[in-house]
C-alpha positions as semicolon CSV with decimal commas, in nm:
position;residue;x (nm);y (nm);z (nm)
1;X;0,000;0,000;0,000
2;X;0,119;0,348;-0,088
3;X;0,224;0,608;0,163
4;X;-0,100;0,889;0,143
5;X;0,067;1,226;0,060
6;X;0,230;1,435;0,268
7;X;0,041;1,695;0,414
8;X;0,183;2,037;0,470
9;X;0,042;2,332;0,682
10;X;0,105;2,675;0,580
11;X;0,098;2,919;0,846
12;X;0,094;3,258;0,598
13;X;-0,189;3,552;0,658
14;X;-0,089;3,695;0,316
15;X;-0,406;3,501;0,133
16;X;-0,292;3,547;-0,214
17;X;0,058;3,378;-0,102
18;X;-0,044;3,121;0,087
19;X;-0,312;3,050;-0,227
20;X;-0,066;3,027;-0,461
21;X;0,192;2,801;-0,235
22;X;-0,108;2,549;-0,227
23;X;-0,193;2,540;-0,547
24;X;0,180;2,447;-0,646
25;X;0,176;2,231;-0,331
26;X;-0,142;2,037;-0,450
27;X;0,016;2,001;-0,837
28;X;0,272;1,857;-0,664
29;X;0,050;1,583;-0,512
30;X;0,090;1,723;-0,127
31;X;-0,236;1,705;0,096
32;X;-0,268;2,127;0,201
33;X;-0,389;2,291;0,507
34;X;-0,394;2,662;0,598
35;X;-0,421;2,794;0,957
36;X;-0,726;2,921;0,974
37;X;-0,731;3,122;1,313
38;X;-0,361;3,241;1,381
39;X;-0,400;3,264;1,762
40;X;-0,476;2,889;1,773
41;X;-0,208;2,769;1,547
42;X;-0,102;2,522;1,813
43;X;-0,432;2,402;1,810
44;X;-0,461;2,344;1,459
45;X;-0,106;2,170;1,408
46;X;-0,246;1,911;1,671
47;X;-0,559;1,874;1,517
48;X;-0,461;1,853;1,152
49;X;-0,104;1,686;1,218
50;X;0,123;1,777;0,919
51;X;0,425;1,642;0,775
52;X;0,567;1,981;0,699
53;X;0,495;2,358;0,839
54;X;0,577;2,681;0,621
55;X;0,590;2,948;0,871
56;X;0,532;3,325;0,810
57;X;0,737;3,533;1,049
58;X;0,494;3,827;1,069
59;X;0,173;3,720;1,181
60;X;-0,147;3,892;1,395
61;X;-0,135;3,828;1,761
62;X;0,239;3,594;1,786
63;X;0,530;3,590;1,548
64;X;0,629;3,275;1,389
65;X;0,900;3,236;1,614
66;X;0,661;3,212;1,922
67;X;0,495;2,936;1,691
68;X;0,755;2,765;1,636
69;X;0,836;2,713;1,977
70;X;0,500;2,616;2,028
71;X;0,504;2,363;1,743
72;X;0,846;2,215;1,868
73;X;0,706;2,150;2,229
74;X;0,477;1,866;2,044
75;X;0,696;1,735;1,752
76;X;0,970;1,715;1,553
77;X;0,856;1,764;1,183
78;X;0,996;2,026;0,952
79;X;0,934;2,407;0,982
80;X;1,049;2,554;0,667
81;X;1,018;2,966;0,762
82;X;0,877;3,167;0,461
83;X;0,947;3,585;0,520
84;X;1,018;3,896;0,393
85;X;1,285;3,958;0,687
86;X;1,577;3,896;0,531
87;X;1,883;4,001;0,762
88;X;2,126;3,739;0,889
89;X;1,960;3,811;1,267
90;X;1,597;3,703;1,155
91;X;1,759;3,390;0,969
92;X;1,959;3,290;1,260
93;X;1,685;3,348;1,503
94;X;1,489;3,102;1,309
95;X;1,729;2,846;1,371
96;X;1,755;2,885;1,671
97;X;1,395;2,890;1,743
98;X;1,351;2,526;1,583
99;X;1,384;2,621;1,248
100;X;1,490;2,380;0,958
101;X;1,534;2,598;0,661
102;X;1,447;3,004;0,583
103;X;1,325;3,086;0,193
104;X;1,327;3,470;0,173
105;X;1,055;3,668;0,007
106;X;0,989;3,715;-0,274
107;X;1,122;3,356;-0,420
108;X;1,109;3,183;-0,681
109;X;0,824;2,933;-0,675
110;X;1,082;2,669;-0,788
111;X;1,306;2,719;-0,578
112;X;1,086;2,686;-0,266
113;X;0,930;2,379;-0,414
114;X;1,262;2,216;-0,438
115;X;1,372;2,310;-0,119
116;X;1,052;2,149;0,034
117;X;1,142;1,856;-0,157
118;X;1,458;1,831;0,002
119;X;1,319;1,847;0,354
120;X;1,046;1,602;0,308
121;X;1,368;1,337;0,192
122;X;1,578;1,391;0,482
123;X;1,301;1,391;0,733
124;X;1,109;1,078;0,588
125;X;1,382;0,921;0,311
126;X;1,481;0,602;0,326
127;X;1,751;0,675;0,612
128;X;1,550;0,907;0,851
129;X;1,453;0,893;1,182
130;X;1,073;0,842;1,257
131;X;0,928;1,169;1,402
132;X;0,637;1,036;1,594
133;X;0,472;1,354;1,758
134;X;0,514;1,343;2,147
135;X;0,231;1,536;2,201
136;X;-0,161;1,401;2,168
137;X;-0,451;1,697;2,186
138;X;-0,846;1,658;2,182
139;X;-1,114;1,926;2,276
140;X;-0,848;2,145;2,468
141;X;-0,652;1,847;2,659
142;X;-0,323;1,808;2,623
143;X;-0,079;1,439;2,666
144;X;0,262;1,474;2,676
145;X;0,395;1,128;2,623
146;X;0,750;1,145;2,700
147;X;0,670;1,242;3,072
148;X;0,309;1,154;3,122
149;X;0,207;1,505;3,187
150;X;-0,149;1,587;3,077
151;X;-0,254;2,022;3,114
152;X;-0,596;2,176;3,010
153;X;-0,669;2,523;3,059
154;X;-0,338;2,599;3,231
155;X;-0,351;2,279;3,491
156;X;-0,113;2,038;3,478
157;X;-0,131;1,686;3,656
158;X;0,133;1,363;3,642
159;X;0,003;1,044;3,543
160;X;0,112;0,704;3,632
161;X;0,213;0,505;3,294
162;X;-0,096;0,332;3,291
163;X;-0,307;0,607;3,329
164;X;-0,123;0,787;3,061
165;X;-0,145;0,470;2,837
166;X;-0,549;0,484;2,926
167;X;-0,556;0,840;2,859
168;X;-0,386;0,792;2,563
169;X;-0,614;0,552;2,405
170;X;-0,949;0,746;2,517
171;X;-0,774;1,104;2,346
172;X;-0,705;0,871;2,015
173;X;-1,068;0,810;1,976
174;X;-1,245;1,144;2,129
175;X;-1,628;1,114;2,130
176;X;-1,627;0,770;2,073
177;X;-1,725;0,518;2,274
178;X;-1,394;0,250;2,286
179;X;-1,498;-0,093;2,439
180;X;-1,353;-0,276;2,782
181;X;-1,165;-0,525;2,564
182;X;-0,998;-0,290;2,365
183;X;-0,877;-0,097;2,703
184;X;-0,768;-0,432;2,846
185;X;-0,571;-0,505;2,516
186;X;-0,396;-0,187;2,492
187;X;-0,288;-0,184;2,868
188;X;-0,202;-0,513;2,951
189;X;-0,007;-0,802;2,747
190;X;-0,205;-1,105;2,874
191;X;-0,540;-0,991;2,949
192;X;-0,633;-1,348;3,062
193;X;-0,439;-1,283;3,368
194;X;-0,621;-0,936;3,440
195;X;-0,928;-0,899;3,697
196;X;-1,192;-0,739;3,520
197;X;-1,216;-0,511;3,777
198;X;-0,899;-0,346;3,754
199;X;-0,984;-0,164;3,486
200;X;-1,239;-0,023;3,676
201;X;-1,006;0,113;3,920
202;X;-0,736;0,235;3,682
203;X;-1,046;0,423;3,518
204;X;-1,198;0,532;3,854
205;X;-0,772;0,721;3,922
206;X;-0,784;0,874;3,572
207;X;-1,116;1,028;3,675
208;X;-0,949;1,195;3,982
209;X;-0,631;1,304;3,825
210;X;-0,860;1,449;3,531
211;X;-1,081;1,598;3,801
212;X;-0,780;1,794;3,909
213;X;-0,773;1,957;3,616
214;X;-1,155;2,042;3,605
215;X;-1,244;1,793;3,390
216;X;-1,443;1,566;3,684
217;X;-1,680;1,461;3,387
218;X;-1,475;1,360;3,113
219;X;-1,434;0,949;3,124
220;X;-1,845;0,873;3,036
221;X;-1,933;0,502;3,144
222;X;-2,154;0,355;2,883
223;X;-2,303;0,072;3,015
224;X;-2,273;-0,284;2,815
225;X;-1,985;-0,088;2,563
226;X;-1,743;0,019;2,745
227;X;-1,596;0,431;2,808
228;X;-1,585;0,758;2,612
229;X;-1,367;1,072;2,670
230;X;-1,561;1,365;2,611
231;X;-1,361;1,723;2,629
232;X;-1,515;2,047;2,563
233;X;-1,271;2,333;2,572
């Protein structure tokens, strides 16, 4: 089976830019999203979960540098910036701020598609390292994986690995209702040696660590099918 095309956000409030870097994007066979509300950027990455960011430095509310520190706190994919700064300062700061490559504006359209090109080889080619995003989002909650941490609305509570793990599974399917088997499956390795009920109580400690946060209603029981995670931010 075929890899489904890379998708690749573009973070521009210049309209008639950013609708002519899709268009070349989409003739190119790359899957296109544009931020549509720039003070929820980090939001949308999450939600939407590209491949590849092009990153306006001048944008309403936060520059792309904030952004881009944002982005970086959840993954690892490429952040080409796109700007008309073109001093050695802004290009540097770029770097520094997570960046992976600059293009300068105006450019030629060629020349940016090849450099995206060459990004999307070294980050996914043959030889490159996976770049699973550390960071899971639904309805306003927030997982951090590679410490267990979960925030909403400026909170922030440790979890236990299998509470994480539980977590984890609920965000992955938000608003749906995922069965007691599948739970059991994806937090134990022999489920035959598992009392049923200990999934109740590994449930019943998410609740209170998620109640800690505000969220005391979050893990619905539905009777006969098993749990939902419902977050409204």
């Amino acid at each position: 089976m075929s890899r489904p095309p890379y998708r690749v956000m573009i973070v521009e409030d210049d309209d008639k830019l950013a609708s002519i870097l899709a268009a070349e994007l989409e003739r190119f066979g790359y899957d296109v999203v544009q931020a549509a509300d720039f003070g929820k950027v980090r939001e949308e990455f999450a939600a939407h979960r590209p491949d590849l960011v092009l990153l306006d430095i001048n944008l309403p509310r936060y520059d792309g540098f904030y952004w881009c520190r944002q982005i970086r706190q959840m993954s690892r994919v490429p952040i080409i910036f796109i700007s008309a700064r073109d001093s050695a300062f802004d290009q540097v700061r770029a770097l520094e701020n997570g960046g992976d490559d600059f293009i300068t504006k105006p450019f030629d359209l060629e020349l940016c598609m090849a450099k995206i090109q060459s990004v999307i080889r070294r980050a996914y080619g043959e030889y490159a390292l996976g770049l699973e995003t550390d960071v899971i989002w639904a309805g306003g909650l927030w997982l951090r994986k590679s410490d267990n941490r979960a925030s909403f609305q400026g909170k922030e509570v440790e979890l236990s690995p299998k509470e994480a793990r539980l977590l984890e599974h609920l965000m992955r399917r938000h608003g749906h209702v995922v069965s007691r088997e599948e739970l059991l499956e994806a937090l134990w390795d022999d489920v035959d040696f598992v009392d049923d009920n200990t999934l109740n109580v590994n449930v019943a400690r998410l609740r209170r660590r998620l109640g800690e946060l505000g969220l005391e209603d979050a893990v619905e029981t539905k009777r006969g099918q098993g749990y939902r995670l419902v977050v409204a931010d």
